[in-house]
Biopython code that builds the backbone (N, CA, C, O; Angstrom):
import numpy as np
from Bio.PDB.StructureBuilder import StructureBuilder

atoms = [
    (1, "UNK", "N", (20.637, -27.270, -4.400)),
    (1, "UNK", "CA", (19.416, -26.963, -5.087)),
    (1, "UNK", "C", (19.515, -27.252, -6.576)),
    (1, "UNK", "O", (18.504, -27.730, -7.090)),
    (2, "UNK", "N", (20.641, -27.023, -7.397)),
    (2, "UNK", "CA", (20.885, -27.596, -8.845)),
    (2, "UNK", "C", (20.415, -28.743, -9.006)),
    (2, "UNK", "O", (19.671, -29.001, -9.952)),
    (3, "UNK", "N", (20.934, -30.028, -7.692)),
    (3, "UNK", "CA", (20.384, -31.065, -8.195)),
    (3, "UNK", "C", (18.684, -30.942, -8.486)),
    (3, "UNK", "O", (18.123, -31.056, -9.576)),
    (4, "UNK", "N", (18.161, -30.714, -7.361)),
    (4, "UNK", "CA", (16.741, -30.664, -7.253)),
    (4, "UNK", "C", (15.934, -30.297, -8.607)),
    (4, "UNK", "O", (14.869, -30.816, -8.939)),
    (5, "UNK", "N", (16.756, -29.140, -9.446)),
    (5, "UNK", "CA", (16.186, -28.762, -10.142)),
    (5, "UNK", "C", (16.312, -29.786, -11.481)),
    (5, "UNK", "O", (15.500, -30.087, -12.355)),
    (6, "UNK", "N", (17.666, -30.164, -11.236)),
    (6, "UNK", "CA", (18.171, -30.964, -12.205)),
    (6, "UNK", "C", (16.790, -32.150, -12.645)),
    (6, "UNK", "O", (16.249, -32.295, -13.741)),
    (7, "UNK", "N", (16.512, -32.877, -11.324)),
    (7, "UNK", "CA", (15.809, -33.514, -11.103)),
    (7, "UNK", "C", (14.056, -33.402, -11.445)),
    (7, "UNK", "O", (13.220, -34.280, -11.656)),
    (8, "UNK", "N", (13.987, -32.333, -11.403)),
    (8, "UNK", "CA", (12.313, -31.683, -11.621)),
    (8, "UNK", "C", (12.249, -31.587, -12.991)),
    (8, "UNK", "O", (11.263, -31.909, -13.654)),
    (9, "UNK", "N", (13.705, -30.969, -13.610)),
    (9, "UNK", "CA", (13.292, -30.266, -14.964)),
    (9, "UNK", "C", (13.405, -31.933, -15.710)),
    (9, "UNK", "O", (13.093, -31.885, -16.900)),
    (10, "UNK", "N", (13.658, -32.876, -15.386)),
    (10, "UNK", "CA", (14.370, -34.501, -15.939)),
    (10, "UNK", "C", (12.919, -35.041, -15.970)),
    (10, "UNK", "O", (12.562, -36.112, -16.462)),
    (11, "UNK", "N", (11.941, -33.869, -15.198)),
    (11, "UNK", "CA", (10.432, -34.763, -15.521)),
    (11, "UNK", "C", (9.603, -34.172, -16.115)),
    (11, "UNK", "O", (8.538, -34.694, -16.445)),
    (12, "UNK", "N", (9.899, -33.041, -16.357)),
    (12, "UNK", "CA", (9.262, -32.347, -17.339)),
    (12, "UNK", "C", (9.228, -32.671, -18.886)),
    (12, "UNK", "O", (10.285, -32.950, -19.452)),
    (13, "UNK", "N", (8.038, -32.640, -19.576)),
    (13, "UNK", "CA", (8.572, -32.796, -21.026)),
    (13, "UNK", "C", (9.695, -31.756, -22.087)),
    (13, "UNK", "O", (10.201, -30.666, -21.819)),
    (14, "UNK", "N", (9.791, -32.473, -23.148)),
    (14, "UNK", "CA", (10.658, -30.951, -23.755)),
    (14, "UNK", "C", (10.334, -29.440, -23.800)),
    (14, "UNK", "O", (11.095, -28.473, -23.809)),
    (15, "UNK", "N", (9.235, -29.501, -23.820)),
    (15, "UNK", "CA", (8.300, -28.261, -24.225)),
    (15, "UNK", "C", (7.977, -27.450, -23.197)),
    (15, "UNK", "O", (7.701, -26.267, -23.396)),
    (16, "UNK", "N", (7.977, -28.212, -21.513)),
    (16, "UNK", "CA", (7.810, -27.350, -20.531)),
    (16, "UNK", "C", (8.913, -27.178, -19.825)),
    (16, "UNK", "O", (8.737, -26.806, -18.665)),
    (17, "UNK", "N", (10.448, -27.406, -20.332)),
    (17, "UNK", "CA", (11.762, -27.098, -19.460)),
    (17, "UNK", "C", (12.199, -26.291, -19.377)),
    (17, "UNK", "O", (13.387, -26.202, -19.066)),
    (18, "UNK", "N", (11.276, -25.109, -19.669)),
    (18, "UNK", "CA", (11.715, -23.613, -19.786)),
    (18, "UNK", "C", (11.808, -23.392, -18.303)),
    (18, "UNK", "O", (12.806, -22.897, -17.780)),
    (19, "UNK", "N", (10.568, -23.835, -17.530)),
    (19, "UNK", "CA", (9.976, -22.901, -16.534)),
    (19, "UNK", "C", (11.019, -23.614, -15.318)),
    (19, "UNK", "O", (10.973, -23.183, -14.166)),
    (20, "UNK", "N", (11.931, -24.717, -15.695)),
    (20, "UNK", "CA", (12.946, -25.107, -14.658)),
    (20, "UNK", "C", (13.736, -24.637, -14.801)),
    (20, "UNK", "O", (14.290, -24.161, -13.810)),
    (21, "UNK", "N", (14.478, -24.402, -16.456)),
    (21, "UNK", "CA", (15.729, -23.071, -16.302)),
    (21, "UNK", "C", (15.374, -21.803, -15.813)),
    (21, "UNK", "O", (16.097, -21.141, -15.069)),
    (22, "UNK", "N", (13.975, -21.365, -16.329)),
    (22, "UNK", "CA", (13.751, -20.085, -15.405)),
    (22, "UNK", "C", (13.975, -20.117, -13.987)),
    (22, "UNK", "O", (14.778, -19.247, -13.650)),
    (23, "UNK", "N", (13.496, -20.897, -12.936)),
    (23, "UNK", "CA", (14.085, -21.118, -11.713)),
    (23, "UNK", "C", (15.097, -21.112, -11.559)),
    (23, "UNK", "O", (15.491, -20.474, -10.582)),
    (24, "UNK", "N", (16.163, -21.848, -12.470)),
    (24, "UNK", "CA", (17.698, -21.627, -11.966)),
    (24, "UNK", "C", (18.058, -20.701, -12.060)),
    (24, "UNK", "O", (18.997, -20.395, -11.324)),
    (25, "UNK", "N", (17.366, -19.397, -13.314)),
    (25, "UNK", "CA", (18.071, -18.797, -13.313)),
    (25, "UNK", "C", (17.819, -17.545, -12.007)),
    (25, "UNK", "O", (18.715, -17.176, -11.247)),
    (26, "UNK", "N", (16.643, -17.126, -11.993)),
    (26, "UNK", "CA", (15.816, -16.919, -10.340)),
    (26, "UNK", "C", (16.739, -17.269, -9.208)),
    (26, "UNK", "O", (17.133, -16.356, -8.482)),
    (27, "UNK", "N", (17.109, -18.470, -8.996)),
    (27, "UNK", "CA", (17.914, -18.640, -7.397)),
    (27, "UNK", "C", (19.240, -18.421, -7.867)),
    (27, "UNK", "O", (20.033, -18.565, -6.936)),
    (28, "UNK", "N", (19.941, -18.052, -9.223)),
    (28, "UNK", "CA", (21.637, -17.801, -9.748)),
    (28, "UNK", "C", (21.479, -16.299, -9.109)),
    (28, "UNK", "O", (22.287, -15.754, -8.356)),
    (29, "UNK", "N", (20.399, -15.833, -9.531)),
    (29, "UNK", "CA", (20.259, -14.297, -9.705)),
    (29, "UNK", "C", (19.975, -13.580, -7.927)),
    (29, "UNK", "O", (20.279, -12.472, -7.485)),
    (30, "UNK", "N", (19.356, -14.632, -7.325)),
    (30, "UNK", "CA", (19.659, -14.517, -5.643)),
    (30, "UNK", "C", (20.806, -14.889, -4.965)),
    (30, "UNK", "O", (21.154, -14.441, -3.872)),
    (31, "UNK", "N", (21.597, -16.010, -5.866)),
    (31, "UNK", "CA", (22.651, -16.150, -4.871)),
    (31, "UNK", "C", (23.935, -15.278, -5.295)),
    (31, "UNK", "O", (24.986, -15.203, -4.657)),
    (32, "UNK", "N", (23.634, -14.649, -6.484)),
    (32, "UNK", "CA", (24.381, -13.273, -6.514)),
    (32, "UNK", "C", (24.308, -12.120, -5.995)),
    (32, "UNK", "O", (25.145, -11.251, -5.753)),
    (33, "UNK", "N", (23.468, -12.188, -5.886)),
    (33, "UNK", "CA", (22.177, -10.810, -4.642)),
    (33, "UNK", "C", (22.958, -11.281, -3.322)),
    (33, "UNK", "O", (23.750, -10.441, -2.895)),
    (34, "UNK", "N", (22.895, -12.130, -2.816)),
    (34, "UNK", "CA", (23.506, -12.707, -1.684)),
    (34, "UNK", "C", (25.451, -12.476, -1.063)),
    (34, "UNK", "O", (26.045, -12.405, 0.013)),
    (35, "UNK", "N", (25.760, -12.441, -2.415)),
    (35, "UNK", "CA", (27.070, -12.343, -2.764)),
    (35, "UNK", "C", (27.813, -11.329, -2.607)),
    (35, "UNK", "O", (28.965, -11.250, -2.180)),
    (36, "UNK", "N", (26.539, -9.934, -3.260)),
    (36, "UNK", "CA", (26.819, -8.713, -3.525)),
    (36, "UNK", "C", (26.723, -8.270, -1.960)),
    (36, "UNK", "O", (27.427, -7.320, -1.618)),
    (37, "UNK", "N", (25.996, -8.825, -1.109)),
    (37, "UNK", "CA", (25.782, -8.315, 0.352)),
    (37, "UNK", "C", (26.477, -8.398, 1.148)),
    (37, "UNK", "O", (26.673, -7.682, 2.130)),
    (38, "UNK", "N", (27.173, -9.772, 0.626)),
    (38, "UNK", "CA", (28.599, -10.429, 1.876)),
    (38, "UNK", "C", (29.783, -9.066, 1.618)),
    (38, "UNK", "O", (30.371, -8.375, 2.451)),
    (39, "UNK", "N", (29.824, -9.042, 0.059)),
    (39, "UNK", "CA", (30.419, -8.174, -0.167)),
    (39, "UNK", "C", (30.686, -6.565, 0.658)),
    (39, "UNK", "O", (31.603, -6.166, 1.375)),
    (40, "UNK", "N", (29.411, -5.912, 0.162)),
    (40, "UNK", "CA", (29.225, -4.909, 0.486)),
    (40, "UNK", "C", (29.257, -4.855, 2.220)),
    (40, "UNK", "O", (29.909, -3.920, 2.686)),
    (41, "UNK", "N", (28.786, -5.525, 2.917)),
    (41, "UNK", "CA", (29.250, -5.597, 4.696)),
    (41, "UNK", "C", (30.538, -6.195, 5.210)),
    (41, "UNK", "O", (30.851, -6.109, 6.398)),
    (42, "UNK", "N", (31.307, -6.822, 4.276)),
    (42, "UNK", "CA", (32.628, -7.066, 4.500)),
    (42, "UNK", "C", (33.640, -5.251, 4.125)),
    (42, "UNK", "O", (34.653, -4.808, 4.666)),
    (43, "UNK", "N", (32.856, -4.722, 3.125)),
    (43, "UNK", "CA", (33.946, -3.447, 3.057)),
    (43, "UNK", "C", (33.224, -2.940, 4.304)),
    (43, "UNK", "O", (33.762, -3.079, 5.403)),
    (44, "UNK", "N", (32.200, -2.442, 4.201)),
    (44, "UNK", "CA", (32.103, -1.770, 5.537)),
    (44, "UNK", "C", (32.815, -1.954, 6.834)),
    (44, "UNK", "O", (33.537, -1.094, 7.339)),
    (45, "UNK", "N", (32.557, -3.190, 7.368)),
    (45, "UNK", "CA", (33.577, -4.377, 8.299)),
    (45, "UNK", "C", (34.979, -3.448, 8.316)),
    (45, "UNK", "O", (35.609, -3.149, 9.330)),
    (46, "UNK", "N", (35.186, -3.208, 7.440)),
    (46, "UNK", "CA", (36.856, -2.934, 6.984)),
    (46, "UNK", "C", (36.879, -1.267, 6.943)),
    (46, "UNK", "O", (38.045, -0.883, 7.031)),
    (47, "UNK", "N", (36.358, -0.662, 6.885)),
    (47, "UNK", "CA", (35.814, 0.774, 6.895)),
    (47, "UNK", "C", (35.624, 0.840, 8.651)),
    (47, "UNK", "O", (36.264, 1.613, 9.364)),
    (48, "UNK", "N", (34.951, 0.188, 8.979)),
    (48, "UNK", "CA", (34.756, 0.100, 10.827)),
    (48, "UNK", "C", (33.512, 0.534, 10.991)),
    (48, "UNK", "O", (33.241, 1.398, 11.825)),
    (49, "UNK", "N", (32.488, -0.107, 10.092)),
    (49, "UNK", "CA", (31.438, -0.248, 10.459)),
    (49, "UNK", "C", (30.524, -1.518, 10.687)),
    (49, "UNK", "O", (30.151, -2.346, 9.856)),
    (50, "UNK", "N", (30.278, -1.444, 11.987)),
    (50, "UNK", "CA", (29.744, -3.102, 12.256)),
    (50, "UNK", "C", (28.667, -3.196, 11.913)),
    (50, "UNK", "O", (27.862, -2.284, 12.099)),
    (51, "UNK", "N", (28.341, -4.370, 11.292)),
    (51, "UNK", "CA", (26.856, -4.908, 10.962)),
    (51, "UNK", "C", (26.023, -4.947, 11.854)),
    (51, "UNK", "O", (26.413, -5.439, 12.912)),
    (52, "UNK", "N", (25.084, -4.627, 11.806)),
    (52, "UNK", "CA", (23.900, -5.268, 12.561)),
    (52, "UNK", "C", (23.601, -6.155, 12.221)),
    (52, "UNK", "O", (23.581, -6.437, 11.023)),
    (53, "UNK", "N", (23.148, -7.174, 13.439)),
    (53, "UNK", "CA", (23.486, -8.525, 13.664)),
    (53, "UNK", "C", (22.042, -9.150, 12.946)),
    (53, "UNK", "O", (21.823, -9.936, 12.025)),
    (54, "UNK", "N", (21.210, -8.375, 13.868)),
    (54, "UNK", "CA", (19.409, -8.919, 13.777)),
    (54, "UNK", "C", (18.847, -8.310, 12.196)),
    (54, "UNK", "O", (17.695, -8.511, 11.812)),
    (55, "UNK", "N", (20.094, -7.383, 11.211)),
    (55, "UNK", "CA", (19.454, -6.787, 10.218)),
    (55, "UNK", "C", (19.734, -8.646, 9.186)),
    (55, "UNK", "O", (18.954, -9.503, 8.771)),
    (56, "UNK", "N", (21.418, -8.464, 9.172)),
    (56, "UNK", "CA", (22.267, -9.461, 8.728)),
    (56, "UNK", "C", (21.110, -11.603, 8.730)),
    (56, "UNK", "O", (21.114, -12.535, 7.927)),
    (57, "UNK", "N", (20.430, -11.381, 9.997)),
    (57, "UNK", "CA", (20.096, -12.761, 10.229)),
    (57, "UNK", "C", (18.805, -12.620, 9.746)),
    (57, "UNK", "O", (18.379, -13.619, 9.167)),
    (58, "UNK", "N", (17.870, -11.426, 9.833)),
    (58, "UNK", "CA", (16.977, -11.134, 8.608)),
    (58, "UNK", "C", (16.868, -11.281, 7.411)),
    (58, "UNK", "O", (15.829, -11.743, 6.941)),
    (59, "UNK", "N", (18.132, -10.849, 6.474)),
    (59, "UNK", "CA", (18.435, -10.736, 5.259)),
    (59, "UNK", "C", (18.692, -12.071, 4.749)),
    (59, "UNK", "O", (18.481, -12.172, 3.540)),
    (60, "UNK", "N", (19.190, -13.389, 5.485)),
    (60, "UNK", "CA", (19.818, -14.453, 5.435)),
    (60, "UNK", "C", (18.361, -15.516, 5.473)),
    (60, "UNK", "O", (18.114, -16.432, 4.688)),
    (61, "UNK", "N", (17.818, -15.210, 6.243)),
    (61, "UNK", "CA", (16.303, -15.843, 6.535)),
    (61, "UNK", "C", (15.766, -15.086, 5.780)),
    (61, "UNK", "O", (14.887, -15.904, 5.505)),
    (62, "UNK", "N", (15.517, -14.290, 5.221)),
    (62, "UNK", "CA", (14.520, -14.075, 3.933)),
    (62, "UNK", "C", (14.798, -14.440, 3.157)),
    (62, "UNK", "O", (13.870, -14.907, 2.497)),
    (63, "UNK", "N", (16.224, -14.579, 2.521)),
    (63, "UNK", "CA", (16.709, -14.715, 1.099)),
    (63, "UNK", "C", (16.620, -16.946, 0.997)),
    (63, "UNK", "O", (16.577, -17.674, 0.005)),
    (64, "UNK", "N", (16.628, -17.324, 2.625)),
    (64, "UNK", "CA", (16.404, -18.471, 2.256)),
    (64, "UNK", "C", (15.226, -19.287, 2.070)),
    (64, "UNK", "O", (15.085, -20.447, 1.685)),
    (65, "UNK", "N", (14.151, -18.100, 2.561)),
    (65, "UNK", "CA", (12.393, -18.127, 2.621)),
    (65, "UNK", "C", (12.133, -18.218, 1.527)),
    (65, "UNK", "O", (11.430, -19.116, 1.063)),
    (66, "UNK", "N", (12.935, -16.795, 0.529)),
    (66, "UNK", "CA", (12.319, -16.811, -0.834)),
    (66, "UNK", "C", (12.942, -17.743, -1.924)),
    (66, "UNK", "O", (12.372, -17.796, -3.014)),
    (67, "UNK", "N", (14.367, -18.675, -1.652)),
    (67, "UNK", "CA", (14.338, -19.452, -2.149)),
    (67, "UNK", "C", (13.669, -20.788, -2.058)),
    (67, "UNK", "O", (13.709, -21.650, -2.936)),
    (68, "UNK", "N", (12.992, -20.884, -0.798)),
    (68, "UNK", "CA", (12.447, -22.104, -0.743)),
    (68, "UNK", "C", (10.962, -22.567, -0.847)),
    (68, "UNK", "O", (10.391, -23.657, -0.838)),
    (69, "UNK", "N", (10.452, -20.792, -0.985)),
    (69, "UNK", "CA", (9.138, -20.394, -1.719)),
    (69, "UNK", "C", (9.174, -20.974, -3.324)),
    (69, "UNK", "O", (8.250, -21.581, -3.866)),
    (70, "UNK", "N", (10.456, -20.636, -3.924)),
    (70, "UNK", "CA", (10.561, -20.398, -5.009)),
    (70, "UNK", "C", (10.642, -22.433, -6.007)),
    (70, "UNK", "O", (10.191, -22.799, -7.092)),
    (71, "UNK", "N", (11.463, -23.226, -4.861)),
    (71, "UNK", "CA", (11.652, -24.268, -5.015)),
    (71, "UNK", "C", (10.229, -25.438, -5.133)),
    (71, "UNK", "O", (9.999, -26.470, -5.763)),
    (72, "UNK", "N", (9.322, -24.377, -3.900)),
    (72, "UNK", "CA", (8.246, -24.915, -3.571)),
    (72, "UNK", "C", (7.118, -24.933, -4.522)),
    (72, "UNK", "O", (6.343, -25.879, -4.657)),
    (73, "UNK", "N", (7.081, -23.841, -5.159)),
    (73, "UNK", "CA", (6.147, -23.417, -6.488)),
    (73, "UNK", "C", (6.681, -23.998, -7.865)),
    (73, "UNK", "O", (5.964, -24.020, -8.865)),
    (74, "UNK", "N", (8.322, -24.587, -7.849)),
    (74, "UNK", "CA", (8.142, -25.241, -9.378)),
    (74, "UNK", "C", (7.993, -26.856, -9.051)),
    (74, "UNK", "O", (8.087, -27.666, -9.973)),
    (75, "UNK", "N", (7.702, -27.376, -7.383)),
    (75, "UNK", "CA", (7.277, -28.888, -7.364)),
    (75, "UNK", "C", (5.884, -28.601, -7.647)),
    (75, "UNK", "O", (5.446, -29.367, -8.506)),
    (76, "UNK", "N", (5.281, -28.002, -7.344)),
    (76, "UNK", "CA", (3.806, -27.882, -7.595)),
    (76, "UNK", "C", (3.380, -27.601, -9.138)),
    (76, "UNK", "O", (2.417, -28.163, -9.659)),
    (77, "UNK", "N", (4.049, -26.849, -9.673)),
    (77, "UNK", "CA", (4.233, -26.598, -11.148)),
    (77, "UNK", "C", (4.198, -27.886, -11.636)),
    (77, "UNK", "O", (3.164, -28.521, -11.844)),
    (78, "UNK", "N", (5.759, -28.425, -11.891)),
    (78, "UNK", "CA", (5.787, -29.666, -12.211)),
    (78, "UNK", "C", (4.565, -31.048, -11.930)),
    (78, "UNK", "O", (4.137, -31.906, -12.702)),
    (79, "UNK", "N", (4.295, -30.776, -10.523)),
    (79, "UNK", "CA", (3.300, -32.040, -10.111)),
    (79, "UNK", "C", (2.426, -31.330, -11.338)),
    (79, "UNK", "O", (2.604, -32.018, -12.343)),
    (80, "UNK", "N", (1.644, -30.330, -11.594)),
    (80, "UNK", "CA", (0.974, -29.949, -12.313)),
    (80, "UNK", "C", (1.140, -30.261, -13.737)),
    (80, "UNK", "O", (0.144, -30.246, -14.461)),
    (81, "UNK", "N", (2.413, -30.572, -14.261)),
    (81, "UNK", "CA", (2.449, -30.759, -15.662)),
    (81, "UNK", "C", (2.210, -32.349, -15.457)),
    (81, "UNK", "O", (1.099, -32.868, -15.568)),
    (82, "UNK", "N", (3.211, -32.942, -15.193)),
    (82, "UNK", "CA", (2.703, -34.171, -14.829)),
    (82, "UNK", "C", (1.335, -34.988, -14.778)),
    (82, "UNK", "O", (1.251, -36.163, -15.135)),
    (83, "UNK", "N", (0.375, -34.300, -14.339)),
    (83, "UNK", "CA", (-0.691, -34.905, -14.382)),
    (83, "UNK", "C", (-1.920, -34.133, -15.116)),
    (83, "UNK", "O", (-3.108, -34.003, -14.824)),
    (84, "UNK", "N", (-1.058, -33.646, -16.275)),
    (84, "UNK", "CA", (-2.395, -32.636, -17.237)),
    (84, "UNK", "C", (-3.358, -33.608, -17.645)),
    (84, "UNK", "O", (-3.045, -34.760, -17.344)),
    (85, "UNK", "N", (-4.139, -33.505, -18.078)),
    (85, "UNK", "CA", (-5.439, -34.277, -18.344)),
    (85, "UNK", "C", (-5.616, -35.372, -17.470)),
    (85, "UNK", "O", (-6.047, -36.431, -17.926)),
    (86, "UNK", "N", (-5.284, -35.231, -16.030)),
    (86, "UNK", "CA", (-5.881, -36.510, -14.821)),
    (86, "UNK", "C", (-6.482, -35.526, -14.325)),
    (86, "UNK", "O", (-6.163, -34.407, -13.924)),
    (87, "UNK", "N", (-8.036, -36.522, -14.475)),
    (87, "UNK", "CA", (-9.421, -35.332, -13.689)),
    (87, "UNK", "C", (-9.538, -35.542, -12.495)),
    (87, "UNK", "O", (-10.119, -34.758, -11.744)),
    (88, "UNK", "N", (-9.053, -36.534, -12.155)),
    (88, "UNK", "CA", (-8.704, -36.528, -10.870)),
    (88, "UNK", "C", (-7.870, -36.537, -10.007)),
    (88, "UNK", "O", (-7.798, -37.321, -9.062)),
    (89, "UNK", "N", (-7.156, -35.639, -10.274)),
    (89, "UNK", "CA", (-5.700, -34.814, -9.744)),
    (89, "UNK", "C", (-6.387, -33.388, -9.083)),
    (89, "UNK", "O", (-7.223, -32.694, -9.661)),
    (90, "UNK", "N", (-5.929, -33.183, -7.989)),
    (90, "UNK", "CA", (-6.324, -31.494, -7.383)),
    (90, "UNK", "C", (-5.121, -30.860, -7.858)),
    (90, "UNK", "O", (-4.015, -31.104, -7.377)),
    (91, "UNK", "N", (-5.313, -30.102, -8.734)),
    (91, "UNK", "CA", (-4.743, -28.865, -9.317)),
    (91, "UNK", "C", (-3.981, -28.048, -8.329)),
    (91, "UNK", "O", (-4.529, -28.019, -7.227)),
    (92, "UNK", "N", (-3.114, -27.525, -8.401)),
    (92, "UNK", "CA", (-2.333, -26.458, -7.299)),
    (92, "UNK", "C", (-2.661, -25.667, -7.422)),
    (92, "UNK", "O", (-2.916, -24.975, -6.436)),
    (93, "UNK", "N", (-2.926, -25.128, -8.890)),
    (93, "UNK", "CA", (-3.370, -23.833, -9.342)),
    (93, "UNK", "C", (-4.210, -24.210, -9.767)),
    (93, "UNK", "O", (-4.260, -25.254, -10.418)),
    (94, "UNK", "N", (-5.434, -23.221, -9.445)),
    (94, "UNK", "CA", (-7.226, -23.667, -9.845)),
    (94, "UNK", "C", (-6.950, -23.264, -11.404)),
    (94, "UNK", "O", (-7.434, -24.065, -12.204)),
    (95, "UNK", "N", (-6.070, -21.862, -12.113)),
    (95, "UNK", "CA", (-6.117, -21.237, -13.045)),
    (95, "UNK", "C", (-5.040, -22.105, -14.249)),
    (95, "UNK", "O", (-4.734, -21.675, -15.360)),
    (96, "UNK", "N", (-4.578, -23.522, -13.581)),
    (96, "UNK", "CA", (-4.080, -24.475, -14.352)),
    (96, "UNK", "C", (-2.438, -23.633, -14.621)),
    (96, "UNK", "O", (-1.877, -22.560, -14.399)),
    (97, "UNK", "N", (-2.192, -25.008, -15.263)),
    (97, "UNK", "CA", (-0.737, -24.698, -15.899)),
    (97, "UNK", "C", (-0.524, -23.877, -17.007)),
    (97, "UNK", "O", (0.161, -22.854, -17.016)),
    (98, "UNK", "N", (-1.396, -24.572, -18.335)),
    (98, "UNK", "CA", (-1.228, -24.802, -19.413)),
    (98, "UNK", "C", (-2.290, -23.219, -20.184)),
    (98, "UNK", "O", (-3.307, -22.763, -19.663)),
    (99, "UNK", "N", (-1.827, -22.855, -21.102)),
    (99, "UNK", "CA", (-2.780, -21.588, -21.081)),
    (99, "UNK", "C", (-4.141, -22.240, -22.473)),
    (99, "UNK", "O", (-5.100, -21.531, -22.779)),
]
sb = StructureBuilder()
sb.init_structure("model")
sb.init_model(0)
sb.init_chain("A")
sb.init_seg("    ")
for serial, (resi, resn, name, xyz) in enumerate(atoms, 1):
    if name == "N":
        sb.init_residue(resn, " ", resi, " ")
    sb.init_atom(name, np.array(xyz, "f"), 0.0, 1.0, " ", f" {name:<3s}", serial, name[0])
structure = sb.get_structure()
């Protein structure tokens, strides 16, 4: 996903490359969230308490939903900066990019 972003924020102008480091920092800050979980069910594991399986494949499928929610909203962003003042571009967001 770095590249991707690498790649999005490489089309952005100077002025709007905030909102691609903000994303990285968004999916750093989940895949530490992610980290902290392996964690925390590996001591348990070791304590002798077994995971639940269907909680575990939940947590794994959401966390990759909301990163790919998250991936999904700064291509649309971007397509959006990209084509500021083309009137004939459909907007992603009716309420625009730009304030």
């Amino acid at each position: 996903m770095d590249k991707q972003i690498k790649e999005l924020q490489d089309q952005l102008r100077k002025e709007h490359k905030d909102v691609a480091k903000y994303t990285q920092h968004v999916l750093d800050a989940l895949d530490n969230l992610i980290n902290e979980h392996r964690k925390v069910v590996a001591s348990d594991a070791m304590a002798g308490i077994r995971p639940d399986g269907c909680e575990e494949h939940a947590f794994y499928t959401t966390m990759n939903d909301v990163k790919f929610t998250i991936m999904s909203e700064l291509r649309k962003t971007v397509d959006d900066f990209m084509h500021l003042g083309d009137k004939y571009h459909t907007k992603h967001y009716p309420d625009g990019v730009k304030e």
